[in-house]
mmJSON file of the N, C-alpha and C atoms, coordinates in Angstrom:
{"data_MODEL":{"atom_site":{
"group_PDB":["ATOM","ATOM","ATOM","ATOM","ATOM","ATOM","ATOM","ATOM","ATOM","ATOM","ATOM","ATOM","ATOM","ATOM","ATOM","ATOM","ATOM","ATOM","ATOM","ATOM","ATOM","ATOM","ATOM","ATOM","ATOM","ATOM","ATOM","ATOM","ATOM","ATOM","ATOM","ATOM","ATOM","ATOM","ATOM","ATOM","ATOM","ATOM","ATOM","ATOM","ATOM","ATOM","ATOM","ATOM","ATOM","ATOM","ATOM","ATOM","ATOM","ATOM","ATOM","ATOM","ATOM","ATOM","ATOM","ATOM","ATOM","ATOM","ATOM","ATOM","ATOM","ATOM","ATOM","ATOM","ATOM","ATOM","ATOM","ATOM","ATOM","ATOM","ATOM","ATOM","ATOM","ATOM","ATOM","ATOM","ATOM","ATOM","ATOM","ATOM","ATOM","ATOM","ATOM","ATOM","ATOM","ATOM","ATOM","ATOM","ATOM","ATOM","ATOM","ATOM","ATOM","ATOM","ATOM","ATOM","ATOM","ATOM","ATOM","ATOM","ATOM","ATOM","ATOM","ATOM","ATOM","ATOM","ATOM","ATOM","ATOM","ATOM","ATOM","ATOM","ATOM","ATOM","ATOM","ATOM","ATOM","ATOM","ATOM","ATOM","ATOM","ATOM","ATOM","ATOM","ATOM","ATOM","ATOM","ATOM","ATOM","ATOM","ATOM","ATOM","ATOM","ATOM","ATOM","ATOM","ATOM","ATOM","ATOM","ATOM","ATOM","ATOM","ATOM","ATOM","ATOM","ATOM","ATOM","ATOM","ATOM","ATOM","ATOM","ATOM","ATOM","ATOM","ATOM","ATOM","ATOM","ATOM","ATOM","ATOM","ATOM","ATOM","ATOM","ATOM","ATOM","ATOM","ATOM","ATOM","ATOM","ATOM","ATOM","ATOM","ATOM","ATOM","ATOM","ATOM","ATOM","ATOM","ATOM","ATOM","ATOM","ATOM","ATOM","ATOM","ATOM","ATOM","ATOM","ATOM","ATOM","ATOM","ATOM","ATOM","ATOM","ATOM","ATOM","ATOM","ATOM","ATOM","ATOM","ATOM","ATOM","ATOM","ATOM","ATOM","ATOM","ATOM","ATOM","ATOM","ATOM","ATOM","ATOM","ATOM","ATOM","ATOM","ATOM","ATOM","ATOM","ATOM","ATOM","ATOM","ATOM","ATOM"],
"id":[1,2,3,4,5,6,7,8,9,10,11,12,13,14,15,16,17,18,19,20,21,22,23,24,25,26,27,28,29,30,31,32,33,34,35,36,37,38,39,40,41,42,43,44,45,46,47,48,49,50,51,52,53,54,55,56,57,58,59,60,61,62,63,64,65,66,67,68,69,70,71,72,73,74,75,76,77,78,79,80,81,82,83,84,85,86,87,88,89,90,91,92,93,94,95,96,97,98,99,100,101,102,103,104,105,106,107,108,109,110,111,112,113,114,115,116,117,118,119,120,121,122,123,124,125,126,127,128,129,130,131,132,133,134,135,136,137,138,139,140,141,142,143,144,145,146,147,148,149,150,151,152,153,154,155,156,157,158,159,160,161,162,163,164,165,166,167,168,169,170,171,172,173,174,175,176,177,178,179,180,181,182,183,184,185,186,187,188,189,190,191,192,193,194,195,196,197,198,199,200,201,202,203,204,205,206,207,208,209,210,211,212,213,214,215,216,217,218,219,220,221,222],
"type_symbol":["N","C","C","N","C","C","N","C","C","N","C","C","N","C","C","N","C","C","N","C","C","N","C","C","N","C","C","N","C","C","N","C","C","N","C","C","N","C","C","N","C","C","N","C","C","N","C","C","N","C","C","N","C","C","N","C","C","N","C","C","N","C","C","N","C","C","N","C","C","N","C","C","N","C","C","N","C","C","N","C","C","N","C","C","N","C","C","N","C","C","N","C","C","N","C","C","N","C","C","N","C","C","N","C","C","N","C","C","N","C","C","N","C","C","N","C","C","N","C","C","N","C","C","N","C","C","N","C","C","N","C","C","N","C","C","N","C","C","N","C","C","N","C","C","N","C","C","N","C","C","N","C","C","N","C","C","N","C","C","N","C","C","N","C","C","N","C","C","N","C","C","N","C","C","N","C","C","N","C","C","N","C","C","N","C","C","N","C","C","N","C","C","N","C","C","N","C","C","N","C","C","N","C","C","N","C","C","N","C","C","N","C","C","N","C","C","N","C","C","N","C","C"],
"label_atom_id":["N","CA","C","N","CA","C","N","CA","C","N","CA","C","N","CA","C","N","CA","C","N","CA","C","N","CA","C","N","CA","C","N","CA","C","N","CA","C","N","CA","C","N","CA","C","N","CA","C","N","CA","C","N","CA","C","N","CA","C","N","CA","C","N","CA","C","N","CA","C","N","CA","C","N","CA","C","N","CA","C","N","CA","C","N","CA","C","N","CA","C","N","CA","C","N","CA","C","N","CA","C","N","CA","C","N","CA","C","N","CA","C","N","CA","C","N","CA","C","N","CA","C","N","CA","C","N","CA","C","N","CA","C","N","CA","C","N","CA","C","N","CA","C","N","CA","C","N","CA","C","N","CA","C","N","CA","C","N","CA","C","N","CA","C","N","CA","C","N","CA","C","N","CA","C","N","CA","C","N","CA","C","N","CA","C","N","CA","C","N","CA","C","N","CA","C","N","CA","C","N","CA","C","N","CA","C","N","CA","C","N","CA","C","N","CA","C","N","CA","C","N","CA","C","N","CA","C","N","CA","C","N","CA","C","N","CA","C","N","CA","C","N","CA","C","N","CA","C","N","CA","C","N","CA","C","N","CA","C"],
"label_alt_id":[null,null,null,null,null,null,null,null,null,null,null,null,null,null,null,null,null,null,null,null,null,null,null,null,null,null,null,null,null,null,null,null,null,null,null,null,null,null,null,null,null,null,null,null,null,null,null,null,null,null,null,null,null,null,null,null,null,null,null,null,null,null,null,null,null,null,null,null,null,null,null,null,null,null,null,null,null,null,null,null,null,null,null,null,null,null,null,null,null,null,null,null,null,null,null,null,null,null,null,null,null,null,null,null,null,null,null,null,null,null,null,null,null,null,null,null,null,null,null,null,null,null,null,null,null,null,null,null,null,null,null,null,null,null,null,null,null,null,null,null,null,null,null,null,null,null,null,null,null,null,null,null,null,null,null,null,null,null,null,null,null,null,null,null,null,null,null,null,null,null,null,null,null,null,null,null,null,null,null,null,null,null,null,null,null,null,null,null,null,null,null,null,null,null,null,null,null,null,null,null,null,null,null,null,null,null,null,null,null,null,null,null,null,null,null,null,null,null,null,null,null,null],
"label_comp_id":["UNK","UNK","UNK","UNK","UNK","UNK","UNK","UNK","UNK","UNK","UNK","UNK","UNK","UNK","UNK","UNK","UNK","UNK","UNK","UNK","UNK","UNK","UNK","UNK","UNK","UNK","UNK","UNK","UNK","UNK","UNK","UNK","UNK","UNK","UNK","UNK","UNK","UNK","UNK","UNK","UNK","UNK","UNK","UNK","UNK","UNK","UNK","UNK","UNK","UNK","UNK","UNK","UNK","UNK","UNK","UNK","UNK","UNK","UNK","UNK","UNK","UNK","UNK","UNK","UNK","UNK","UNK","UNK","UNK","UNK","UNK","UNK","UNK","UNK","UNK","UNK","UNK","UNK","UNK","UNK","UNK","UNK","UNK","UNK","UNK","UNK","UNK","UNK","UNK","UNK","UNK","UNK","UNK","UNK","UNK","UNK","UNK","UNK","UNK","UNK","UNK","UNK","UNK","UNK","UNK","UNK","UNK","UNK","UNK","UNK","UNK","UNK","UNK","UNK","UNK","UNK","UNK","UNK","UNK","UNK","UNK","UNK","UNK","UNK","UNK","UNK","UNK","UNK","UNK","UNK","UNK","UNK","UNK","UNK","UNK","UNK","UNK","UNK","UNK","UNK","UNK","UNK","UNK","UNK","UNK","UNK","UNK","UNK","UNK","UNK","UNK","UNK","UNK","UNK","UNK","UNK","UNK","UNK","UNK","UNK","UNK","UNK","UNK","UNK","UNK","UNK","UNK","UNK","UNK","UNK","UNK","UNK","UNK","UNK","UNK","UNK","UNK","UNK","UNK","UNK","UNK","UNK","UNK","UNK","UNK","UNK","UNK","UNK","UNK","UNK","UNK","UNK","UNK","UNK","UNK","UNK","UNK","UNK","UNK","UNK","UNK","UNK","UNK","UNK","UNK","UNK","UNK","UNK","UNK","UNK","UNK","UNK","UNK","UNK","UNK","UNK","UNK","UNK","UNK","UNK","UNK","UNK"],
"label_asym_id":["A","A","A","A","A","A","A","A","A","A","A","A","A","A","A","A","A","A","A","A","A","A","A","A","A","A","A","A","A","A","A","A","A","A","A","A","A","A","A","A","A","A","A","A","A","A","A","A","A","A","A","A","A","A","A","A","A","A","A","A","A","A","A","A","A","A","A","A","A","A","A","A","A","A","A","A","A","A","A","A","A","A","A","A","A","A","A","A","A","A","A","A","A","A","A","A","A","A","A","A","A","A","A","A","A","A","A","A","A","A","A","A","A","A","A","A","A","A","A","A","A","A","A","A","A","A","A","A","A","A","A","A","A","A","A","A","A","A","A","A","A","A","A","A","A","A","A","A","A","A","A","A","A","A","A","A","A","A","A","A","A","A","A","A","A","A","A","A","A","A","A","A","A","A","A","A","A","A","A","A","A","A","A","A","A","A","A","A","A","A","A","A","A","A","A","A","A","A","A","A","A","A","A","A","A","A","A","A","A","A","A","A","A","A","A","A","A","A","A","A","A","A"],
"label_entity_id":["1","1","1","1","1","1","1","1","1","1","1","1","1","1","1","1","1","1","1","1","1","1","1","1","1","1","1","1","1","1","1","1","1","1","1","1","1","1","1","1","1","1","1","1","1","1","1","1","1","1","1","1","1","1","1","1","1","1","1","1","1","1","1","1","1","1","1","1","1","1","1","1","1","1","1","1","1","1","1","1","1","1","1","1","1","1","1","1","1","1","1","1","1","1","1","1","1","1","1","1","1","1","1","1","1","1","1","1","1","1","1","1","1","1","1","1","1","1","1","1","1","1","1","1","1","1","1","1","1","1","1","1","1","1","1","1","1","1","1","1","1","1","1","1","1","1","1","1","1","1","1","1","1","1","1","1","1","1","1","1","1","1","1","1","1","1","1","1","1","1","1","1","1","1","1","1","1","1","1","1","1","1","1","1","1","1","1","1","1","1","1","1","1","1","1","1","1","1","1","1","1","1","1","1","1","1","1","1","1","1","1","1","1","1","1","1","1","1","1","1","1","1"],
"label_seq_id":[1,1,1,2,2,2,3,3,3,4,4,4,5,5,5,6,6,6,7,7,7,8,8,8,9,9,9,10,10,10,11,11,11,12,12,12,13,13,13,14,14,14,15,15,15,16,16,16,17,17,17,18,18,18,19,19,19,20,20,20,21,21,21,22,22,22,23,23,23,24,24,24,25,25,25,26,26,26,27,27,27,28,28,28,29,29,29,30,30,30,31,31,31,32,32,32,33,33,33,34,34,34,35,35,35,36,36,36,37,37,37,38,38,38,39,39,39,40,40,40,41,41,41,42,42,42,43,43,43,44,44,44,45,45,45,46,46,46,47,47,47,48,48,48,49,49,49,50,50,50,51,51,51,52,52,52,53,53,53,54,54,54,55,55,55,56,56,56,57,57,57,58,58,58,59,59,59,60,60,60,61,61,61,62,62,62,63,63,63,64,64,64,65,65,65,66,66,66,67,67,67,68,68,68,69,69,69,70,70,70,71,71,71,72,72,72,73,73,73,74,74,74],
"pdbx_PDB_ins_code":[null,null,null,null,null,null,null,null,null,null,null,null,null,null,null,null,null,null,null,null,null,null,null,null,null,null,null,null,null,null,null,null,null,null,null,null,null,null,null,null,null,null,null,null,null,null,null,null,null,null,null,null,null,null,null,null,null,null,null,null,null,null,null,null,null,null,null,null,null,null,null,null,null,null,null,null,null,null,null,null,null,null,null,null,null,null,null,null,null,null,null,null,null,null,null,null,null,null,null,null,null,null,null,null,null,null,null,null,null,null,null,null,null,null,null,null,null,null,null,null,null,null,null,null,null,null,null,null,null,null,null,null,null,null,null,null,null,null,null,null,null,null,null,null,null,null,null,null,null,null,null,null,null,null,null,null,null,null,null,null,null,null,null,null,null,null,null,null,null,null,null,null,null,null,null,null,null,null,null,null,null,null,null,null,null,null,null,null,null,null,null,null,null,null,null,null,null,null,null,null,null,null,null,null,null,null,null,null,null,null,null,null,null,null,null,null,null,null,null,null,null,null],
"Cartn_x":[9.483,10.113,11.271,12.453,13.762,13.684,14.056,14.193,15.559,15.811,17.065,17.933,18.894,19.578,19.495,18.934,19.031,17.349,16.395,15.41,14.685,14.01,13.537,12.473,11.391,9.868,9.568,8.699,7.873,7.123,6.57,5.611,6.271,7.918,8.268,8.671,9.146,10.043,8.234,7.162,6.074,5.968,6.111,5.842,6.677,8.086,9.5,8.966,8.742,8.484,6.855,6.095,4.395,5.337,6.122,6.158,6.99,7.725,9.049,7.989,7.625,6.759,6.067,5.214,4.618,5.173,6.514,7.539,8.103,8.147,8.102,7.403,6.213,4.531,4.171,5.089,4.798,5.946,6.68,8.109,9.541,9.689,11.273,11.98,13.009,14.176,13.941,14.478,14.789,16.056,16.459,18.159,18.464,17.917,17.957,18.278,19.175,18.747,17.839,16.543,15.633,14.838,14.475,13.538,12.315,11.739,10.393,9.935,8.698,7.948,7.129,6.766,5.831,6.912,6.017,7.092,6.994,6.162,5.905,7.548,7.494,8.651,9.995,10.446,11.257,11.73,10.521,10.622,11.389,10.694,10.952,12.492,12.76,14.67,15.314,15.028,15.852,15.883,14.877,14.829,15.793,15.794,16.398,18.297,18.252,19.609,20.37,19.383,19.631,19.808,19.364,19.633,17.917,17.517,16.478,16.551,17.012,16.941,16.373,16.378,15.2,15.261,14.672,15.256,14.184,14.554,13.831,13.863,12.575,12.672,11.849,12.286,12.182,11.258,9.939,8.33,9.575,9.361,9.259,8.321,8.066,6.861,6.587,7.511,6.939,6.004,6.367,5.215,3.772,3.944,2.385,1.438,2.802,1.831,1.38,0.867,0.728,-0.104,-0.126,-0.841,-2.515,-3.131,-4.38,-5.478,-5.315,-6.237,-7.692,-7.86,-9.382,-10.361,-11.399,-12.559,-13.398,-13.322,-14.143,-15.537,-16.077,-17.387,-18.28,-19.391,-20.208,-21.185],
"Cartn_y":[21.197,20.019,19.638,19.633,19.017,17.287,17.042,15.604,15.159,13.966,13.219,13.286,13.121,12.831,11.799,10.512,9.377,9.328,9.817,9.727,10.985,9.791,10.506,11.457,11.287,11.443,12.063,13.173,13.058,11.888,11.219,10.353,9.109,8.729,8.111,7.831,9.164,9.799,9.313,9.625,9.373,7.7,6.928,5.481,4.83,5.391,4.931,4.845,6.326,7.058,6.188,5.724,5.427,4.003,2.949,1.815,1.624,2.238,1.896,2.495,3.192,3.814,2.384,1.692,0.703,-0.334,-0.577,-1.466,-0.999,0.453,1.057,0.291,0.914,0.157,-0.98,-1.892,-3.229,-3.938,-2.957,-3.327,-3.219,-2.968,-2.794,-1.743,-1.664,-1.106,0.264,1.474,2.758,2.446,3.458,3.219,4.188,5.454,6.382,7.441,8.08,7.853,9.388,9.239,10.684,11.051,11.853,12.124,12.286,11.585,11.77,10.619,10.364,9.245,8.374,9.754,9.589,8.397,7.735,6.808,7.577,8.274,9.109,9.429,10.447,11.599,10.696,9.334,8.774,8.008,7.436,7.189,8.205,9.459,10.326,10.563,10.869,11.068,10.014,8.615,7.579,7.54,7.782,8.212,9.053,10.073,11.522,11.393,10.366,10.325,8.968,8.628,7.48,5.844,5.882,4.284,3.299,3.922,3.178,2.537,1.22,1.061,0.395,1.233,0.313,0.264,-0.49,-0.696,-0.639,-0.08,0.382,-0.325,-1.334,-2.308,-1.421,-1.783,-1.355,-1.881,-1.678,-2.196,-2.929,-3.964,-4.55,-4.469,-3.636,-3.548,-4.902,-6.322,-7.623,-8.341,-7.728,-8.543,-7.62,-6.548,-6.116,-5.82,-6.069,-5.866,-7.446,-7.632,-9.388,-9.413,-10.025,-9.837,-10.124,-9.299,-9.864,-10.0,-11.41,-11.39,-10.913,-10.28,-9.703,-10.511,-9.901,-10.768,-10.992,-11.937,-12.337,-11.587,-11.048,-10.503,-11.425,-12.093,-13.259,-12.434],
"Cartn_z":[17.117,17.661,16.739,17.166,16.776,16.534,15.29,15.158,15.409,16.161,16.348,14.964,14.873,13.465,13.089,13.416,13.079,12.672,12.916,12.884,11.29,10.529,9.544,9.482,10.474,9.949,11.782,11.865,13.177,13.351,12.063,12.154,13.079,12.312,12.695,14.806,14.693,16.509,17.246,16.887,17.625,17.705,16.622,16.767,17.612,17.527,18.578,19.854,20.327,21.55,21.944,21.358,21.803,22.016,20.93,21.54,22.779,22.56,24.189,25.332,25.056,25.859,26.866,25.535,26.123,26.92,26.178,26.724,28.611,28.862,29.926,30.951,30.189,30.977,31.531,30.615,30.913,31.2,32.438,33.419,32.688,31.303,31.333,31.801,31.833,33.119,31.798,32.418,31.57,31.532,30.007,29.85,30.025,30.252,30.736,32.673,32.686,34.757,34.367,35.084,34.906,36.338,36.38,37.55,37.328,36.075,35.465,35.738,36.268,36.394,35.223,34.551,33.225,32.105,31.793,30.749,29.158,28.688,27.237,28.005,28.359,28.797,28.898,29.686,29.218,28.062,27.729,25.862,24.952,25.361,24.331,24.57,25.583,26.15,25.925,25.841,25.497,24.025,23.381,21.528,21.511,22.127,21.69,21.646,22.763,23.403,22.087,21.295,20.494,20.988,22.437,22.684,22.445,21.722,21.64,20.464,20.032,18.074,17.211,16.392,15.18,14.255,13.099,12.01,10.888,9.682,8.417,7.353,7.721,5.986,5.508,4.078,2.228,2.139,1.654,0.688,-0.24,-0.575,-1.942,-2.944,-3.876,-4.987,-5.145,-5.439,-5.971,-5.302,-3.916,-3.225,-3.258,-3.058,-3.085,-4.786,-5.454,-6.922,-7.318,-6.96,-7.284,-8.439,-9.581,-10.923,-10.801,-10.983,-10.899,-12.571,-12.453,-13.528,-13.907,-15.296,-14.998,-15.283,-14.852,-14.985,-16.259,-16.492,-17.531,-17.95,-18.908,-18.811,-19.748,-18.927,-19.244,-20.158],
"occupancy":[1.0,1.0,1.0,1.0,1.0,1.0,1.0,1.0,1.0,1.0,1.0,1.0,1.0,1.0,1.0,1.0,1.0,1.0,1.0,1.0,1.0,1.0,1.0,1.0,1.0,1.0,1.0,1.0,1.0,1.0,1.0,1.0,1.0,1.0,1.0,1.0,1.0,1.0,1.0,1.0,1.0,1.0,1.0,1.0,1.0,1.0,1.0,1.0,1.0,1.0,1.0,1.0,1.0,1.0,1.0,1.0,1.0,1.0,1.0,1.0,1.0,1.0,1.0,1.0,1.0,1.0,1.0,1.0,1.0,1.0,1.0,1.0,1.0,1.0,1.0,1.0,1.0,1.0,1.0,1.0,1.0,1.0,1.0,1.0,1.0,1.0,1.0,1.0,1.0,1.0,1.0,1.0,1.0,1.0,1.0,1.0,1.0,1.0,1.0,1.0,1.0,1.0,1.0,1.0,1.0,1.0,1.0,1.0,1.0,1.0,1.0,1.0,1.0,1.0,1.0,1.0,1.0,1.0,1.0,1.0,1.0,1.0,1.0,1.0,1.0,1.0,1.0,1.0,1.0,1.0,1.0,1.0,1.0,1.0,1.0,1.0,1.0,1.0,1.0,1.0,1.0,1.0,1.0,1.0,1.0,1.0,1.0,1.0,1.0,1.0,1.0,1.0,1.0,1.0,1.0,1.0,1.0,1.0,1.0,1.0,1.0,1.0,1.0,1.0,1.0,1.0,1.0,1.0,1.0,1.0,1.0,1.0,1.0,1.0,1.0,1.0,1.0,1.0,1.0,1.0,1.0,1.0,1.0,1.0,1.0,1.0,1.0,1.0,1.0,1.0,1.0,1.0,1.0,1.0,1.0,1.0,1.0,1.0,1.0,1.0,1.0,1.0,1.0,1.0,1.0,1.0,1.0,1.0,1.0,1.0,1.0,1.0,1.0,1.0,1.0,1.0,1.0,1.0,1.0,1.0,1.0,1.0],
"B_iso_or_equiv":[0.0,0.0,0.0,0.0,0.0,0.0,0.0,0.0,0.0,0.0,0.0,0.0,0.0,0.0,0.0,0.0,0.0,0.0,0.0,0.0,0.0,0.0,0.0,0.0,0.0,0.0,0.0,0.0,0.0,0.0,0.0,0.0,0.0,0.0,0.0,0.0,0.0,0.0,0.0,0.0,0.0,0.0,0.0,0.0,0.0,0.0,0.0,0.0,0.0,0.0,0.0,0.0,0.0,0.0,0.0,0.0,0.0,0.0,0.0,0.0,0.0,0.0,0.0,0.0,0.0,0.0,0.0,0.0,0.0,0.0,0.0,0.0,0.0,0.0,0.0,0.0,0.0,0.0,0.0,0.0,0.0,0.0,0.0,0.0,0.0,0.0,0.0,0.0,0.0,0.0,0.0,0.0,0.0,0.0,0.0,0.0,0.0,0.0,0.0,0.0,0.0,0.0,0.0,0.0,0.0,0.0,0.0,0.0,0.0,0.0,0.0,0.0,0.0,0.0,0.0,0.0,0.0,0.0,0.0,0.0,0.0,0.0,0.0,0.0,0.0,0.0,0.0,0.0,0.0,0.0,0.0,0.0,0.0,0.0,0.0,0.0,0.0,0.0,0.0,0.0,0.0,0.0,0.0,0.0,0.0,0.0,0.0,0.0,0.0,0.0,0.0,0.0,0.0,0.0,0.0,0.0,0.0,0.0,0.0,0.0,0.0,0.0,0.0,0.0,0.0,0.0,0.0,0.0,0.0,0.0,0.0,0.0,0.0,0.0,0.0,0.0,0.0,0.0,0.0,0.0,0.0,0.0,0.0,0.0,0.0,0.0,0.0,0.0,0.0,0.0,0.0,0.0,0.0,0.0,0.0,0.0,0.0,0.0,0.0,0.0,0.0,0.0,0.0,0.0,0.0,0.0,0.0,0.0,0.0,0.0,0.0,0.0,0.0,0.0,0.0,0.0,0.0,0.0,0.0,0.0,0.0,0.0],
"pdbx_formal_charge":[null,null,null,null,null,null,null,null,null,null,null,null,null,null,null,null,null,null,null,null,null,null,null,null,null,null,null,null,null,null,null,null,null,null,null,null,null,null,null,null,null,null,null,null,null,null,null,null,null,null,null,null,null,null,null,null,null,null,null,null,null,null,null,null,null,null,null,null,null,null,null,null,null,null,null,null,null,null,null,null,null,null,null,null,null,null,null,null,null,null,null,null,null,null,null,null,null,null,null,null,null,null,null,null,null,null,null,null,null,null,null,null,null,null,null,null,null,null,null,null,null,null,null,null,null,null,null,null,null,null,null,null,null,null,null,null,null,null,null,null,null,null,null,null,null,null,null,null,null,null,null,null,null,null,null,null,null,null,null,null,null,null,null,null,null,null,null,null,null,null,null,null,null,null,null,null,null,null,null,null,null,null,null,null,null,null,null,null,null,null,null,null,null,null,null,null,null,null,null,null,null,null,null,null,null,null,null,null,null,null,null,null,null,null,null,null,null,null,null,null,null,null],
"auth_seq_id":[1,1,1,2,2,2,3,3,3,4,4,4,5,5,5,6,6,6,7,7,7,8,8,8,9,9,9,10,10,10,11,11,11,12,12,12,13,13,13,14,14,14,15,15,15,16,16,16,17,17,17,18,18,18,19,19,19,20,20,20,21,21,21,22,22,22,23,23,23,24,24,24,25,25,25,26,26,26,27,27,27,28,28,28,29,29,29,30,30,30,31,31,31,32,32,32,33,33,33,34,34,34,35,35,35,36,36,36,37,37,37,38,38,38,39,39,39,40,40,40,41,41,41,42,42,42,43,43,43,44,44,44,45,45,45,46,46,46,47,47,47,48,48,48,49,49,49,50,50,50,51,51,51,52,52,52,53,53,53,54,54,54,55,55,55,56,56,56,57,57,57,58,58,58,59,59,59,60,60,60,61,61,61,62,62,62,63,63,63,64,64,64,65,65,65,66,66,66,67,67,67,68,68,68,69,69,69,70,70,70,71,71,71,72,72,72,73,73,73,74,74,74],
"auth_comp_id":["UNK","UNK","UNK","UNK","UNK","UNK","UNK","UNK","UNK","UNK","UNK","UNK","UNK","UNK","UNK","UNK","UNK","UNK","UNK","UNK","UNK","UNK","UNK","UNK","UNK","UNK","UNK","UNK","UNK","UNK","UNK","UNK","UNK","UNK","UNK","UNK","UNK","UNK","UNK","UNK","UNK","UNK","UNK","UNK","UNK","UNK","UNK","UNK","UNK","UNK","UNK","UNK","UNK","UNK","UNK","UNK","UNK","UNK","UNK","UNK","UNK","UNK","UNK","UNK","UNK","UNK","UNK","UNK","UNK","UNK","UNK","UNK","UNK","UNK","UNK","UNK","UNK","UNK","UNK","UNK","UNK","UNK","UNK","UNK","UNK","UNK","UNK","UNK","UNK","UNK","UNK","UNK","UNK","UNK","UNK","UNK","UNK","UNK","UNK","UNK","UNK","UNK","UNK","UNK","UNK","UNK","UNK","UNK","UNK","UNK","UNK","UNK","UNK","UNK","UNK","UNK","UNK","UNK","UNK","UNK","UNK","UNK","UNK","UNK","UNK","UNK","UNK","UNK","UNK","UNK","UNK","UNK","UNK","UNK","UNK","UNK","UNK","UNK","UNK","UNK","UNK","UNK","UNK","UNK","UNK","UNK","UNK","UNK","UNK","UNK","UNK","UNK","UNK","UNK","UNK","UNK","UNK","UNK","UNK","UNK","UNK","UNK","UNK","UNK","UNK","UNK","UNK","UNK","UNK","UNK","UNK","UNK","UNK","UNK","UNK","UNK","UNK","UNK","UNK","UNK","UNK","UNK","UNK","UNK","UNK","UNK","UNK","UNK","UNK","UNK","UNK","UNK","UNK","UNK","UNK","UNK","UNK","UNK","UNK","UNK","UNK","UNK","UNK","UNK","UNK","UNK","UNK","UNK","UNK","UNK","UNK","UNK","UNK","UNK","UNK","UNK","UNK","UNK","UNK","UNK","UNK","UNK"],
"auth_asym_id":["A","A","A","A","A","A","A","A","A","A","A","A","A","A","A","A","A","A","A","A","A","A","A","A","A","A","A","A","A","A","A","A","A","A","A","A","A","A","A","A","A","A","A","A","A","A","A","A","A","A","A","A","A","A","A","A","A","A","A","A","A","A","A","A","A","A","A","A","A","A","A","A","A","A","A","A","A","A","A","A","A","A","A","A","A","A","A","A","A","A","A","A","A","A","A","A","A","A","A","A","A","A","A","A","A","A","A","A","A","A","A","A","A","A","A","A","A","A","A","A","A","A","A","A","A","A","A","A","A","A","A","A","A","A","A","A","A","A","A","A","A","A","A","A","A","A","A","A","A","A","A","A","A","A","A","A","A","A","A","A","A","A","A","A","A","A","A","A","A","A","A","A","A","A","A","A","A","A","A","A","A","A","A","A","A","A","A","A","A","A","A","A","A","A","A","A","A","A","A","A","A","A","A","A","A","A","A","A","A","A","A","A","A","A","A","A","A","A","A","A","A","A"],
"auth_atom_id":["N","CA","C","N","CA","C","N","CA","C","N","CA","C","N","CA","C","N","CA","C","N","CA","C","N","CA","C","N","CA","C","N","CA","C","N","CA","C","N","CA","C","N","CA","C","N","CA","C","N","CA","C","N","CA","C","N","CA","C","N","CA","C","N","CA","C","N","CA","C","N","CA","C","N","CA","C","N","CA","C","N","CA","C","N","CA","C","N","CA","C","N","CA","C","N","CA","C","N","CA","C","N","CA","C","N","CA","C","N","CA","C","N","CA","C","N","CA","C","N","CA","C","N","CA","C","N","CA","C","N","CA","C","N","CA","C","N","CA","C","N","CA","C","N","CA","C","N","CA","C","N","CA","C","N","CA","C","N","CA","C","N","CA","C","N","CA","C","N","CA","C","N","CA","C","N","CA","C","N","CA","C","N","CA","C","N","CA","C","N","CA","C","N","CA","C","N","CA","C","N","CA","C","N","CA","C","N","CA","C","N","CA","C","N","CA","C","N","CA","C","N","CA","C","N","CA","C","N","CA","C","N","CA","C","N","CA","C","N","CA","C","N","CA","C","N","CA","C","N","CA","C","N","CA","C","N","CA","C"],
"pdbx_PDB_model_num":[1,1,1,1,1,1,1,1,1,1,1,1,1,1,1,1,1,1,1,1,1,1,1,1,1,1,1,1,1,1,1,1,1,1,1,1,1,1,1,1,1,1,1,1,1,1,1,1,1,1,1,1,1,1,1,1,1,1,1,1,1,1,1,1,1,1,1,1,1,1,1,1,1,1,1,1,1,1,1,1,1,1,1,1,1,1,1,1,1,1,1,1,1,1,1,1,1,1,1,1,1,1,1,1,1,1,1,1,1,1,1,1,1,1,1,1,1,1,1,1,1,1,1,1,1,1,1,1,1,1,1,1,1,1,1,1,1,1,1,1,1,1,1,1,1,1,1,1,1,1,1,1,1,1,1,1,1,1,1,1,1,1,1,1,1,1,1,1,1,1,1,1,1,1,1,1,1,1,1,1,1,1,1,1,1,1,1,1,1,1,1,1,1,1,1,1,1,1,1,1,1,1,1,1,1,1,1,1,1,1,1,1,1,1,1,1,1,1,1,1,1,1]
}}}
């Protein structure tokens, strides 16, 4: 499987493609014109074609290292 150029990860092209997917499902218009009924299959062609977009926040280490004090031993 060929990844989009804009797209980093398979992991990622699958999460794109499963949510629009859903968005499909639950009545939005395709941006796509196809003769496929299946919404996976138009997800995946509207990813591919790049009109689907999304955006990549950065982990901040400060927030998930939060200091934890140790425990006292009684």
């Amino acid at each position: 499987m060929e990844l989009p150029h804009n797209i980093d990860s398979k992991f990622r092209l699958i999460l794109l493609v499963a949510t629009r997917a859903r968005q499909l499902q639950a009545g939005a218009k395709p941006l796509v014109q196809t003769q496929s009924t299946k919404v996976t299959k138009i997800a995946h062609q509207e990813v591919n074609a790049g009109l689907v977009p999304f955006e990549i926040f950065e982990n901040n280490p400060d927030d998930n290292d939060k200091e934890k004090k140790p425990k006292s031993a009684k």
